[in-house]
N, C-alpha and C positions, 0 to 999 in steps of 0.2 A: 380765527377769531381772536381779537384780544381782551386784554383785562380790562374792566371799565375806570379801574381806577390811571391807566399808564394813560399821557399826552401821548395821541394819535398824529404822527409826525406830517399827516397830509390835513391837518386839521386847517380851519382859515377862520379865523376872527373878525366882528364886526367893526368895523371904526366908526362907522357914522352910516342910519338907515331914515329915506324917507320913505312914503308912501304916496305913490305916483298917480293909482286909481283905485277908488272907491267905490266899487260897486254893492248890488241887492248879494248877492251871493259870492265875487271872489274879489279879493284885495290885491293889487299888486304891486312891490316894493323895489326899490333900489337900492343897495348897498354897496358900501364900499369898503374892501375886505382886507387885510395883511393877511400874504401867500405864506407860503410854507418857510420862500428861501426870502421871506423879511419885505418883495415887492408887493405892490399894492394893485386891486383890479376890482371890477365892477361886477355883479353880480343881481340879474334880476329874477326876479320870483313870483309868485303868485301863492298867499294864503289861502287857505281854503279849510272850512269847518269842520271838513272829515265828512266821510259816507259808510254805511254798512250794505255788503250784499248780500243773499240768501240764496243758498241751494237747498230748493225745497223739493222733497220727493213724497211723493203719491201713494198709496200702500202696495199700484201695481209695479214700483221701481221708477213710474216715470217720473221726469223733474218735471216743475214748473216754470217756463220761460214767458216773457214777454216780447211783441214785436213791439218798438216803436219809431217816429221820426224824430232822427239826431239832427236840429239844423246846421249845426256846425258842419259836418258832411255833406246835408242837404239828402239825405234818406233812412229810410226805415232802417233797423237794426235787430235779432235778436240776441235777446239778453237776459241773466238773471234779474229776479227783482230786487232794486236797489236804491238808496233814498240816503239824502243828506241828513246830518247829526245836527239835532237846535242847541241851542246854548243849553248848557248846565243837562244835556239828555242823557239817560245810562245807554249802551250801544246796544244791550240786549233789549231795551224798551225799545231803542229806534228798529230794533230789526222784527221786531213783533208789530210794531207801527204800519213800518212799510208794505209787510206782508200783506197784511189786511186791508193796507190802502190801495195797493196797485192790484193784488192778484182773489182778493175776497175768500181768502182760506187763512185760520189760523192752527198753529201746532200745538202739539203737547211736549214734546222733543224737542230742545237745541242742546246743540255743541258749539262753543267757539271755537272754530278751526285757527284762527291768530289773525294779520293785516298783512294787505299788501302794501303797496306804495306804488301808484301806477305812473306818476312822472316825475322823478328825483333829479331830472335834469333842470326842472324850474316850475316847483310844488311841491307844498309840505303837504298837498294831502294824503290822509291813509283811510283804507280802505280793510272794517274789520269783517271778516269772513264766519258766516253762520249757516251748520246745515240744521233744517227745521223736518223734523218725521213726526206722524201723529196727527196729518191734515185733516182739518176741518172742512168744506166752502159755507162760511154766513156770508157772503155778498160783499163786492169790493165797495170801496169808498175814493172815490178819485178825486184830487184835485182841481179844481176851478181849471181848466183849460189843457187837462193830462188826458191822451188819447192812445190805449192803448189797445192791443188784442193778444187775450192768455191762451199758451200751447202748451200740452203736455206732450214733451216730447221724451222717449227713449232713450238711455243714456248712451248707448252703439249709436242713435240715431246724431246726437248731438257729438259726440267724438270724432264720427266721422263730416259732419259740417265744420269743426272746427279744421281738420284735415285736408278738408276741399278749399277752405277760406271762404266760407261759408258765415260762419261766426268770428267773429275780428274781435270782438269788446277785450280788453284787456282783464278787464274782473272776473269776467265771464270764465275765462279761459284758463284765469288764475285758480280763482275760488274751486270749478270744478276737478281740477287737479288736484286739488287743496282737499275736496272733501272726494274721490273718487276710494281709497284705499276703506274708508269708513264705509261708503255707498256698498265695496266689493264685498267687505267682511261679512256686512248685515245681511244681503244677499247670499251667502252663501251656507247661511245658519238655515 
């Protein structure tokens, strides 16, 4: 780790950025950048507003997953539940949001577990990680044209999907890694 205050000698600065496409939900930009050793190269990216995901657990240990279809793939997926951040939203409103909108349970318990960063090879989006205990079910609230179906699964059950490649989502995978040592502790009281 270094200081934040020393220049990070693999650092690359902007010289000049447009903005290529415009879309409903991600932006994506061109730049053109001074290297490390003084030459110049291009650089494209995709903005993105940020997302939070939730590891929610059940009071029998199981989490709450969702299935759904990722069209980019062109199939179902399961996955934590998780939802983009609106302008000017606190991450722990958007994760209290989400919960309630995709999976129709909400908590009395969170912890911020921290962010990941699921593509830093070209996206700044981050991804803040919450586990929520102390579930409720008052009924989901879905989105105009959001198609899901909610599984309580086991967390041996889910470790070992992620193991077979069963489960691929990268948040997924993250987050529950992320909140598994807390999951153990609690368990184990």
């Amino acid at each position: 780790m270094s200081s934040s205050d020393a220049v990070d000698p693999l650092s690359e600065s902007a010289l000049s950025s447009e903005r290529v496409f415009d879309g409903a939900l991600l932006k994506v930009w061109r730049d053109r950048v001074r290297l490390p050793d003084g030459g110049e190269s291009v650089r494209e990216y995709v903005r993105h507003p940020g997302a939070v995901v939730v590891v929610a657990q059940l009071a029998d240990g199981s989490l709450l997953f969702e299935r759904q279809f990722r069209y980019p793939l062109r199939r179902a997926f399961l996955e934590l539940p998780a939802g983009k951040i609106d302008a000017g939203e606190d991450i722990l409103d958007c994760a209290r949001r989400e919960l309630r909108e995709e999976t129709g349970y909400e908590a009395v318990d969170w912890r911020h577990l921290g962010v990941m960063h699921p593509c830093i090879g070209y996206s700044d989006e981050r991804i803040e990680i919450f586990l929520a205990d102390g579930l409720t079910h008052v009924g989901h609230a879905w989105d105009e044209g959001e198609f899901l179906e909610i599984l309580p699964l086991p967390v041996d059950v889910v470790e070992a999907g992620i193991h077979a490649g069963e489960i691929t989502d990268a948040k997924t995978i993250t987050a529950l890694y992320r909140a598994l040592p807390f999951i153990r502790r609690d368990c184990a009281r």
